[in-house]
Structures are given as structure tokens and as C-alpha cells.
HTML snippet that shows the backbone in 3Dmol.js (N, CA, C, O; Angstrom):
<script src="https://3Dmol.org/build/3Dmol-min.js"></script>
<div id="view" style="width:600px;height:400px;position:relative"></div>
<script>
const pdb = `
ATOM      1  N   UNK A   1      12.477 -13.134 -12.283  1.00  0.00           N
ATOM      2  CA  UNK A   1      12.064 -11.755 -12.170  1.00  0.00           C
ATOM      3  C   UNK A   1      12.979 -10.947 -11.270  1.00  0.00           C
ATOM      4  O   UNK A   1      12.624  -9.810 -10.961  1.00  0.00           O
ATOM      5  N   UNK A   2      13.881 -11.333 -10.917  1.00  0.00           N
ATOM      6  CA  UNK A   2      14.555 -10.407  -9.596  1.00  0.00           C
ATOM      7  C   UNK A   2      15.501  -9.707 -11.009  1.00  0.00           C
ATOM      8  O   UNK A   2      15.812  -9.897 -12.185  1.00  0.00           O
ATOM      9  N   UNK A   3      15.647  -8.772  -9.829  1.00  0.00           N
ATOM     10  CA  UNK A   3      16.234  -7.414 -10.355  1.00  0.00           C
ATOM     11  C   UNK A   3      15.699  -6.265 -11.560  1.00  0.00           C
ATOM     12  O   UNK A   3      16.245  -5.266 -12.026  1.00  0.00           O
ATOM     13  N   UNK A   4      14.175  -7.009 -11.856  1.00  0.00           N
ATOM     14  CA  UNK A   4      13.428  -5.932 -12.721  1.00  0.00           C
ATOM     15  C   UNK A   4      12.087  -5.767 -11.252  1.00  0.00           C
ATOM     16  O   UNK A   4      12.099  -6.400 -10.196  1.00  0.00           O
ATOM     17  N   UNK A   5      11.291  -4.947 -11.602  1.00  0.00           N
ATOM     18  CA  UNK A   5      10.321  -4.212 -11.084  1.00  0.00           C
ATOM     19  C   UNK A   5       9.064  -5.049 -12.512  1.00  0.00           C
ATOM     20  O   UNK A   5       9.029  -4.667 -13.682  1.00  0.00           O
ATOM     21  N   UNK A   6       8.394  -5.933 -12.054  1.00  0.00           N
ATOM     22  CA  UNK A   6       7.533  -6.304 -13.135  1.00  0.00           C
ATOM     23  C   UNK A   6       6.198  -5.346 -13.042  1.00  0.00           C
ATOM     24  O   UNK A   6       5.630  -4.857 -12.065  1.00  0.00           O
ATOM     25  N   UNK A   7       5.922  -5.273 -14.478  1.00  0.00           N
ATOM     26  CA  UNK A   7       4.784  -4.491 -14.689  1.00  0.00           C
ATOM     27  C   UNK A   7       3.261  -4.556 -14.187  1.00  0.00           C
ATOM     28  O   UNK A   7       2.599  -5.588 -14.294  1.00  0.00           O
ATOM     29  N   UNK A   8       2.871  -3.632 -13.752  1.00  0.00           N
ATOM     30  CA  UNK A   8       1.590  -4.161 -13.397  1.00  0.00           C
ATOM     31  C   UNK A   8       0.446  -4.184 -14.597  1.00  0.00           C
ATOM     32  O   UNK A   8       0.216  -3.164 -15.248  1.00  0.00           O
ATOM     33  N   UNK A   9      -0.240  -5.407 -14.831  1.00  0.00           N
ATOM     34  CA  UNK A   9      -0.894  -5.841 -16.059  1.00  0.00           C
ATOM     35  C   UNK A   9      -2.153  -4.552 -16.534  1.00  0.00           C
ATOM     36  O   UNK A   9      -2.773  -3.849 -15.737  1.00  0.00           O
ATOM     37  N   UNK A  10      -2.246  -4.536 -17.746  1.00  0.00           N
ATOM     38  CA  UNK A  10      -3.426  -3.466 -17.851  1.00  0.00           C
ATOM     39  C   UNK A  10      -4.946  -3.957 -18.130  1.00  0.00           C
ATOM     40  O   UNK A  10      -5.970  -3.275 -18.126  1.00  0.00           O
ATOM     41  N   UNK A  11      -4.793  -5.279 -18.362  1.00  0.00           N
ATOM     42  CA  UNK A  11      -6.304  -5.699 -18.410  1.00  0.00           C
ATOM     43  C   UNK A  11      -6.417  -6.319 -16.678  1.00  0.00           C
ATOM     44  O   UNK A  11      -5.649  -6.927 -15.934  1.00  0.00           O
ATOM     45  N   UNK A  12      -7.789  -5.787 -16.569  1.00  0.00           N
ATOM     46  CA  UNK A  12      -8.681  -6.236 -15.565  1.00  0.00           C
ATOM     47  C   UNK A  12      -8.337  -8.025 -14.898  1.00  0.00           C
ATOM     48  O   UNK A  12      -7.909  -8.505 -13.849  1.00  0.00           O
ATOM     49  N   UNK A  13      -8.735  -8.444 -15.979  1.00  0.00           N
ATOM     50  CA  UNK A  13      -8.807  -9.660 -15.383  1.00  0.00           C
ATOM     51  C   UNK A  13      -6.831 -10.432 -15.703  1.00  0.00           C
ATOM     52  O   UNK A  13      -6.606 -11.469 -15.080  1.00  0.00           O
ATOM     53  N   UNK A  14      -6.127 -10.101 -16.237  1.00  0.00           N
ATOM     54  CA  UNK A  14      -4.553 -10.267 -15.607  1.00  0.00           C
ATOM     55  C   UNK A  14      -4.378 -10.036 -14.569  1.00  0.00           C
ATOM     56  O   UNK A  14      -3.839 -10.913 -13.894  1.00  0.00           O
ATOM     57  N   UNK A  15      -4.769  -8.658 -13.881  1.00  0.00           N
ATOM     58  CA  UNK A  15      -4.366  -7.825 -13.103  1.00  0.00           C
ATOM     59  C   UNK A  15      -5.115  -9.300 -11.670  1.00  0.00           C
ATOM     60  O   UNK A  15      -4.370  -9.944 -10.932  1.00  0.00           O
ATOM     61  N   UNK A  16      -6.154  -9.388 -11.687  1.00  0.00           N
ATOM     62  CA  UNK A  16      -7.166 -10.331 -10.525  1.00  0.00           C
ATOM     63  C   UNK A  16      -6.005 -11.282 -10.856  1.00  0.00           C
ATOM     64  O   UNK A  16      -4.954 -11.025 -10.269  1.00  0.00           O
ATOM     65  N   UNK A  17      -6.005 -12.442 -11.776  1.00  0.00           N
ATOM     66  CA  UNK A  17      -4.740 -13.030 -11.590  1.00  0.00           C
ATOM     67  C   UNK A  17      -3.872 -13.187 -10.990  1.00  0.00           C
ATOM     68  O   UNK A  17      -3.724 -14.068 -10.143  1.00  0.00           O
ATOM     69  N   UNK A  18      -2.975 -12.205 -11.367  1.00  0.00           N
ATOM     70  CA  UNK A  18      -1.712 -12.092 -10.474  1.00  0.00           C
ATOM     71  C   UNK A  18      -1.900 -11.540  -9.064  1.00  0.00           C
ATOM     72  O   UNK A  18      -1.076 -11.796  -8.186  1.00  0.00           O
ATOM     73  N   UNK A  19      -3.274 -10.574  -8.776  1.00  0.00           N
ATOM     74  CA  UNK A  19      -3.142 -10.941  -7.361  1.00  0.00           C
ATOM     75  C   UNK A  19      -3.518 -11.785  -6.655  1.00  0.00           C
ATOM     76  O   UNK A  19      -3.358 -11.788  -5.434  1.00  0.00           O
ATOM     77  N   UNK A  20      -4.047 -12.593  -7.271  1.00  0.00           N
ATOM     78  CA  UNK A  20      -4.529 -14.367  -6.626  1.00  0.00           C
ATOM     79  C   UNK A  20      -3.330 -15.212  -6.788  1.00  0.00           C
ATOM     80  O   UNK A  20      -3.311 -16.084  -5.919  1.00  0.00           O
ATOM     81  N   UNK A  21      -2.524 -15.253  -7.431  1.00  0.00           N
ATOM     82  CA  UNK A  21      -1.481 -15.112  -7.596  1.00  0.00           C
ATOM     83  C   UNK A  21      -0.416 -15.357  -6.258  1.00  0.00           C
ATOM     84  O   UNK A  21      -0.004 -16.258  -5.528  1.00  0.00           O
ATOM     85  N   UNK A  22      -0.296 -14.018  -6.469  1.00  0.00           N
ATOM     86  CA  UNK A  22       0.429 -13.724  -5.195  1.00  0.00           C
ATOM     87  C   UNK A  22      -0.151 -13.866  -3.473  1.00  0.00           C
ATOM     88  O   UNK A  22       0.451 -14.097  -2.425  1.00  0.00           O
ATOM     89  N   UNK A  23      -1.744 -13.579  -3.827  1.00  0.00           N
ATOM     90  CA  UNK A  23      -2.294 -14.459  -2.099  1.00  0.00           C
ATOM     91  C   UNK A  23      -1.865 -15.944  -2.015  1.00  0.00           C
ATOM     92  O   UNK A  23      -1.250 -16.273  -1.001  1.00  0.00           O
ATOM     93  N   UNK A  24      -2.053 -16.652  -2.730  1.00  0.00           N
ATOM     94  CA  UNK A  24      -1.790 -17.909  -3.144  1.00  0.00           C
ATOM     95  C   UNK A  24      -0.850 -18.792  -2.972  1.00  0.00           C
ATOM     96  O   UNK A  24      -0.930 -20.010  -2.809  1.00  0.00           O
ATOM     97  N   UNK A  25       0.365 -17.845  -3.036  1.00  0.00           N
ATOM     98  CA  UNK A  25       1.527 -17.559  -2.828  1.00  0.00           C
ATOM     99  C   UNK A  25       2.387 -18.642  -4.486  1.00  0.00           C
ATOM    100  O   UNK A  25       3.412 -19.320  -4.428  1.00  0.00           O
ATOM    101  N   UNK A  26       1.591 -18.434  -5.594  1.00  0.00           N
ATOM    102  CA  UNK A  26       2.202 -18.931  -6.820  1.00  0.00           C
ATOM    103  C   UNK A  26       3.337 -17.849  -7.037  1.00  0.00           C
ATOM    104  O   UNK A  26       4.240 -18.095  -7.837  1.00  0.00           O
ATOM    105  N   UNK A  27       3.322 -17.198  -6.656  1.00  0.00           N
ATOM    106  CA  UNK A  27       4.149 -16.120  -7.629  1.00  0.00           C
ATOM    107  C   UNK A  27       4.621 -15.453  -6.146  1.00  0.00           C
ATOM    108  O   UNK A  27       3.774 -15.202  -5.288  1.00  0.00           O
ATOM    109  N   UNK A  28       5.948 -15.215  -5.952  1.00  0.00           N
ATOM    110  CA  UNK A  28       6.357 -15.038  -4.318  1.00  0.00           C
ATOM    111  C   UNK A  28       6.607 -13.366  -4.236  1.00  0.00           C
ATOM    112  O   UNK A  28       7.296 -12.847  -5.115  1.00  0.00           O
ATOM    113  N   UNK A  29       6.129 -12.681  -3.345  1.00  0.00           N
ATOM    114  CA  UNK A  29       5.814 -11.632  -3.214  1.00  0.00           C
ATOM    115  C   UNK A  29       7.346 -10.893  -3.404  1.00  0.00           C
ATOM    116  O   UNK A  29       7.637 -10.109  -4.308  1.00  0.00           O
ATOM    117  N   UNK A  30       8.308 -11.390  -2.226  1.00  0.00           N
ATOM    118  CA  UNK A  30       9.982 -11.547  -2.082  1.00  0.00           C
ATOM    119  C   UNK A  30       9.974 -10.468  -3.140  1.00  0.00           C
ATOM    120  O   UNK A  30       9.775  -9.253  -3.136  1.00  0.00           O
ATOM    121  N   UNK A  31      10.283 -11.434  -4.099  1.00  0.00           N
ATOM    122  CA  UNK A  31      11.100 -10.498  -5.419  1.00  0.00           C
ATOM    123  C   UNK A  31       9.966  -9.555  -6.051  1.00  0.00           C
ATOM    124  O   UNK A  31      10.068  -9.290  -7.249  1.00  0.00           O
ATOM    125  N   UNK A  32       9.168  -9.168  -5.506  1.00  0.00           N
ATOM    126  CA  UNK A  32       8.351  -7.825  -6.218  1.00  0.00           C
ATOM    127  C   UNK A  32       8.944  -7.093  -5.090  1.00  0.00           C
ATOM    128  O   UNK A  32       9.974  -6.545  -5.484  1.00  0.00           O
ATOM    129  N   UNK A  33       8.748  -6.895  -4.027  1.00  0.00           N
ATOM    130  CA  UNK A  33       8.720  -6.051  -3.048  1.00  0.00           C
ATOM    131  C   UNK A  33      11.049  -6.049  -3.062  1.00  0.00           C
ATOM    132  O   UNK A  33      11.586  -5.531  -2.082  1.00  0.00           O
ATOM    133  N   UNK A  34      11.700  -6.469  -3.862  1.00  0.00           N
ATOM    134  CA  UNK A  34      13.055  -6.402  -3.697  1.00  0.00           C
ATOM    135  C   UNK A  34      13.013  -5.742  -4.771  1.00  0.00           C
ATOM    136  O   UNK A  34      13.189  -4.540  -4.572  1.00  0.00           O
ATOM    137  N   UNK A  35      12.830  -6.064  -5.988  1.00  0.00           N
ATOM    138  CA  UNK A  35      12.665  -4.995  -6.944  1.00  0.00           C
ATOM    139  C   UNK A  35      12.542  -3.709  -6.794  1.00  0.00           C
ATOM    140  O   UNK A  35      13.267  -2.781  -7.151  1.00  0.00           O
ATOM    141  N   UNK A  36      11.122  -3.756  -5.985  1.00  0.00           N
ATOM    142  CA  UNK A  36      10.691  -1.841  -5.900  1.00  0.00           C
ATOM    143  C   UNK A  36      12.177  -1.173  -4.894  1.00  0.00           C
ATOM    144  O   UNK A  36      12.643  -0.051  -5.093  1.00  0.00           O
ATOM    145  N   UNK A  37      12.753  -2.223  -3.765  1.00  0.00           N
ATOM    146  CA  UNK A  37      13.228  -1.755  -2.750  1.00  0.00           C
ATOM    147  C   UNK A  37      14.984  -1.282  -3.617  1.00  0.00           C
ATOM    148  O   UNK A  37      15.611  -0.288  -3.252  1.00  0.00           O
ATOM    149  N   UNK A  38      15.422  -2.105  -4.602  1.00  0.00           N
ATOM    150  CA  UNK A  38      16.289  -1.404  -5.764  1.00  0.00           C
ATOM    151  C   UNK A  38      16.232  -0.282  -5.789  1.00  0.00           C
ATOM    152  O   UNK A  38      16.943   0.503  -5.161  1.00  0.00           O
ATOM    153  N   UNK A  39      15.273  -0.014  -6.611  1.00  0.00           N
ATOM    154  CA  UNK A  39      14.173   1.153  -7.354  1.00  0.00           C
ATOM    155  C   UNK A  39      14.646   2.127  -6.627  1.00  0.00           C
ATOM    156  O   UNK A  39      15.368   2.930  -7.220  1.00  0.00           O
ATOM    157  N   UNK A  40      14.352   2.373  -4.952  1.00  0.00           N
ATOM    158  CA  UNK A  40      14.369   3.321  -4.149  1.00  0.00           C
ATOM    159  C   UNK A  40      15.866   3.491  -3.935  1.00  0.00           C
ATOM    160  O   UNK A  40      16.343   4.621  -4.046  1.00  0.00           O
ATOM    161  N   UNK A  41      16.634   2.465  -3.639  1.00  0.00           N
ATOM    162  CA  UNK A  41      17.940   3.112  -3.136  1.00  0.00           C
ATOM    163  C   UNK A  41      18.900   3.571  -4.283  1.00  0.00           C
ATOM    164  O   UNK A  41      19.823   4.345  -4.031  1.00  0.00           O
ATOM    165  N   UNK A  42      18.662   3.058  -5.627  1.00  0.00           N
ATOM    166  CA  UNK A  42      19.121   4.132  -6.762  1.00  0.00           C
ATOM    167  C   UNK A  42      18.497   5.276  -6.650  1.00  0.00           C
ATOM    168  O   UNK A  42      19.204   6.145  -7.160  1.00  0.00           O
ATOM    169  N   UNK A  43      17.324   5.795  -6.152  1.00  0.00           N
ATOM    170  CA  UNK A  43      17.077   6.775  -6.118  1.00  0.00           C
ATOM    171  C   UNK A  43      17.408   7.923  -4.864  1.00  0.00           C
ATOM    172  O   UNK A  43      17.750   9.105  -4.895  1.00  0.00           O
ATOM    173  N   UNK A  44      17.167   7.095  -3.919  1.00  0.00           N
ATOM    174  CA  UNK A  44      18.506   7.508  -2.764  1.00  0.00           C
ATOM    175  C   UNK A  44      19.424   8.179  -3.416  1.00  0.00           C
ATOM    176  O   UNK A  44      19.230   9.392  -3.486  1.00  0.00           O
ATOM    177  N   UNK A  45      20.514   7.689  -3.995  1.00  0.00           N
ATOM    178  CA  UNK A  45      21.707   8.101  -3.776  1.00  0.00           C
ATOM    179  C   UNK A  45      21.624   9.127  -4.914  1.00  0.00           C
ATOM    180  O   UNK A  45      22.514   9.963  -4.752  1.00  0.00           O
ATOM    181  N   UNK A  46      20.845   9.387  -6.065  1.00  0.00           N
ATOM    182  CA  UNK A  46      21.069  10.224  -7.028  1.00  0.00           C
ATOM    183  C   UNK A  46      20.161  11.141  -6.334  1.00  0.00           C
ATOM    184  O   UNK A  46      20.463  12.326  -6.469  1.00  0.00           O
ATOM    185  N   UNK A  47      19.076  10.878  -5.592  1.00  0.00           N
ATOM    186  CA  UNK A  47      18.804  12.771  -4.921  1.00  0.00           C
ATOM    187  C   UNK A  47      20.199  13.392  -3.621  1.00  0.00           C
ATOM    188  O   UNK A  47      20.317  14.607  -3.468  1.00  0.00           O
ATOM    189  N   UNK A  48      21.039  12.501  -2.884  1.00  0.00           N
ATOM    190  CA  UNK A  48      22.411  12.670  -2.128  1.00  0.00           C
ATOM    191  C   UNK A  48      23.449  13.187  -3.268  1.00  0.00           C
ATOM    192  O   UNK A  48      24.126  14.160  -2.937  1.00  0.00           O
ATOM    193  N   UNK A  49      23.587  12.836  -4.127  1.00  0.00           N
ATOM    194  CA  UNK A  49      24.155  13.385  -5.181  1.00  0.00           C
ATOM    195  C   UNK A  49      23.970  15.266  -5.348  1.00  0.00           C
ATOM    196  O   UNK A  49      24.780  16.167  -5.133  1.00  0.00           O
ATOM    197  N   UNK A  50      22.733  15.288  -5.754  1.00  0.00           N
ATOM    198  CA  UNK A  50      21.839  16.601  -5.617  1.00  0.00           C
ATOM    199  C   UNK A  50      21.899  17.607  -4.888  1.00  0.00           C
ATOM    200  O   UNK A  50      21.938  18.785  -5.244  1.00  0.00           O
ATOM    201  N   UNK A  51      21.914  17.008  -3.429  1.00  0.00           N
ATOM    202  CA  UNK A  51      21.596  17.859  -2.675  1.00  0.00           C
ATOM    203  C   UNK A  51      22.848  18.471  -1.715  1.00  0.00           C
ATOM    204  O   UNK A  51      23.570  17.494  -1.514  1.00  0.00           O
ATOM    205  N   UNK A  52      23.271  19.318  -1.220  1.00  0.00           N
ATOM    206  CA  UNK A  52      24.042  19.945  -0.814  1.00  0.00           C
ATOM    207  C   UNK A  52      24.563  19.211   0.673  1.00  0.00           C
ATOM    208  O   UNK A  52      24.021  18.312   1.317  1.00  0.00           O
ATOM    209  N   UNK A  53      25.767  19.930   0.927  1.00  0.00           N
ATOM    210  CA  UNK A  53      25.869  19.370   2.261  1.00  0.00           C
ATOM    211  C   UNK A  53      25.413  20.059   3.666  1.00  0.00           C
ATOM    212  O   UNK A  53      25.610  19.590   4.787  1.00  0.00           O
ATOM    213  N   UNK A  54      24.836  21.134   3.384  1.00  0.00           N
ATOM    214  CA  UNK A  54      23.760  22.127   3.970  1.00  0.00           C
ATOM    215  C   UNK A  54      22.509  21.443   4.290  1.00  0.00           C
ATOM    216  O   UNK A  54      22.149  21.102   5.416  1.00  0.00           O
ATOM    217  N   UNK A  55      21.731  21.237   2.927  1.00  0.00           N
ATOM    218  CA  UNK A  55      20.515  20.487   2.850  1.00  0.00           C
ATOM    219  C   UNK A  55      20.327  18.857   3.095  1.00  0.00           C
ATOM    220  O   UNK A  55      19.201  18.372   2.987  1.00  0.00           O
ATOM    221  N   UNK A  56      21.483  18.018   3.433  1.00  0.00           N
ATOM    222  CA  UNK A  56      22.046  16.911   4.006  1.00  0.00           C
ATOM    223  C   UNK A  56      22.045  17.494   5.431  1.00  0.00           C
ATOM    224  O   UNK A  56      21.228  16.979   6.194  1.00  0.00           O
ATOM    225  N   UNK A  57      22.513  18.091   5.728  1.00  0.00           N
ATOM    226  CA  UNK A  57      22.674  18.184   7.333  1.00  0.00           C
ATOM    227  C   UNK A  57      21.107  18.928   7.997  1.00  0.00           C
ATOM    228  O   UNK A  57      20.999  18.766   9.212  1.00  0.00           O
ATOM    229  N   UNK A  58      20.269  19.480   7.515  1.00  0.00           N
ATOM    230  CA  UNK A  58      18.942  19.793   7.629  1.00  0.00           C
ATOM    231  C   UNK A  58      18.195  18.744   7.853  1.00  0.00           C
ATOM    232  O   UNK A  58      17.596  18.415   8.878  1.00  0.00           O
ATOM    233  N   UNK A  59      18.296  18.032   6.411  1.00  0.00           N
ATOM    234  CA  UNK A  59      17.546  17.080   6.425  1.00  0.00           C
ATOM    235  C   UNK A  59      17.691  15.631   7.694  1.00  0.00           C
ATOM    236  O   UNK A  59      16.719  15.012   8.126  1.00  0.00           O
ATOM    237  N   UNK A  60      18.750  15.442   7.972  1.00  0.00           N
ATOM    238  CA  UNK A  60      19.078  14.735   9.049  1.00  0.00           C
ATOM    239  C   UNK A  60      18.927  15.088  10.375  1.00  0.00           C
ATOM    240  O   UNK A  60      18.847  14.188  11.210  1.00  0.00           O
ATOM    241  N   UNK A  61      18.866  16.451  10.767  1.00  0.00           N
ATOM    242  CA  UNK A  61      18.268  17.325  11.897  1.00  0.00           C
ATOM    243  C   UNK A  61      16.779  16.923  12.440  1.00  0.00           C
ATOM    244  O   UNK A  61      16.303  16.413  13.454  1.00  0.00           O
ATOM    245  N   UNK A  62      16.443  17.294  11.543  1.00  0.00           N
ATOM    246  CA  UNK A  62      14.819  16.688  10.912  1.00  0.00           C
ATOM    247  C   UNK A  62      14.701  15.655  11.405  1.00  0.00           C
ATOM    248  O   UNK A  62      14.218  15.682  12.537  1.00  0.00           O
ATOM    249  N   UNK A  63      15.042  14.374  10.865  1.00  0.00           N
ATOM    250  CA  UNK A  63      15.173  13.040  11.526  1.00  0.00           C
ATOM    251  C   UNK A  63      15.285  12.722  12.389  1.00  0.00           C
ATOM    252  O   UNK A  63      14.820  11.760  13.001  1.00  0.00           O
ATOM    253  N   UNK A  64      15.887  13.420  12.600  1.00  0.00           N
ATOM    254  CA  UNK A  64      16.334  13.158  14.089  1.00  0.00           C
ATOM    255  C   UNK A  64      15.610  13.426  14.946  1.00  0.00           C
ATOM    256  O   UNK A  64      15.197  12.553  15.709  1.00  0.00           O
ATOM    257  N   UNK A  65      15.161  15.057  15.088  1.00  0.00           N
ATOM    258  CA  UNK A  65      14.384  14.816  15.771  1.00  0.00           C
ATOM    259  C   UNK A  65      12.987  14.432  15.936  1.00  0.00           C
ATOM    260  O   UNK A  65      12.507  14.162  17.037  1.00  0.00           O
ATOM    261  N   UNK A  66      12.143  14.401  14.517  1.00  0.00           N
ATOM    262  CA  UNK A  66      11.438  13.414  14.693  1.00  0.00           C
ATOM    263  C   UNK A  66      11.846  12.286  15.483  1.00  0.00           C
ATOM    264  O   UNK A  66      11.647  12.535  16.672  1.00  0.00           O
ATOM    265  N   UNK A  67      12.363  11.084  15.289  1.00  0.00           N
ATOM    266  CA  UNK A  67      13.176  10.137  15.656  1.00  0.00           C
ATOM    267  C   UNK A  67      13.138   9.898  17.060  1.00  0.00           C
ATOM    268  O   UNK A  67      12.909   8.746  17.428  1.00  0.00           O
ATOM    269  N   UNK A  68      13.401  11.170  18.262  1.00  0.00           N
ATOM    270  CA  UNK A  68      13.671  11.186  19.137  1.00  0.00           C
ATOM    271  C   UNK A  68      12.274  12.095  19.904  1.00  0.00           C
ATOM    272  O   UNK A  68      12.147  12.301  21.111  1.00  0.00           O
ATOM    273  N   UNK A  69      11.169  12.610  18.614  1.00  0.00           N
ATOM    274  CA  UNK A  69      10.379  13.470  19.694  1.00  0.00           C
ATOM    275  C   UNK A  69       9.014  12.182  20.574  1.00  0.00           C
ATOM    276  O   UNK A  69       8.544  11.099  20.227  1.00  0.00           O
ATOM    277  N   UNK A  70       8.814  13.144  21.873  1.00  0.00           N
ATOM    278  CA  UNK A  70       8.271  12.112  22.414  1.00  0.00           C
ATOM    279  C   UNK A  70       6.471  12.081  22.042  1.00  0.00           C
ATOM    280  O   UNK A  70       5.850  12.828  21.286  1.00  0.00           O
ATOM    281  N   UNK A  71       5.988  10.986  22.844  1.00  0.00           N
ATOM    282  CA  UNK A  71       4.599  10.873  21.720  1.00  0.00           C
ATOM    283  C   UNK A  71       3.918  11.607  23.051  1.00  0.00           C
ATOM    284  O   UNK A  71       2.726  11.912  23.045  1.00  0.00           O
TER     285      UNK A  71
END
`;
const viewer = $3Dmol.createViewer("view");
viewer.addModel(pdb, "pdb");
viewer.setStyle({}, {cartoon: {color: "spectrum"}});
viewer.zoomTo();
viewer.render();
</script>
């Protein structure tokens, strides 16, 4: 299964399965949770693509100072 994002089942009782499954630890969590984490950094880079180098430097402002504000 690595490198796809597997489907989540549409009947009821598949679905209980595979998450007994995965408590169980038959089926290893690893490669679901590496899959989705793919998923995101292709999507990363095609919204950086998108977005300006204006709205790149905003957006990292942002971060930052979140990042750095105190609690």
C-alpha cells in the first residue's frame, strides 16, 4: 500500500474491520498516515506555485509571528 492513500471502505462493517485492524496493529498505521503525508506536500508545492511572492512573504510573517507570540 505505500505510496497510494487507501480508500476508506463504504460498508459499515469493512469500515469496523479495518479499524480493528489497525488497533490490532494487523494492518500498520505507518503507511496510511505516509500516504496522506504525500498527499499534502504535493499539495504544498502546487498552492507555492500559485501564490505570489507578496502573498509568500505575508504568509510567513504570519508564522512567524504566531510562532514566536507569547502565551
Amino acid at each position: 500500500m505505500t505510496g497510494r492513500n487507501p480508500k476508506r471502505p463504504r460498508d459499515s462493517n469493512q469500515l469496523a474491520k479495518r479499524i480493528v485492524d489497525i488497533a490490532t496493529g494487523e494492518e500498520p498505521e505507518e503507511e496510511i498516515n505516509e500516504a496522506r503525508s504525500k498527499a499534502g506536500k504535493k499539495g504544498a508545492k502546487a498552492r507555492v506555485r500559485s501564490l505570489t511572492p507578496q502573498e509568500r512573504s505575508e504568509i510567513a510573517l504570519a508564522a512567524a509571528a504566531a510562532r514566536w507570540k507569547k502565551s
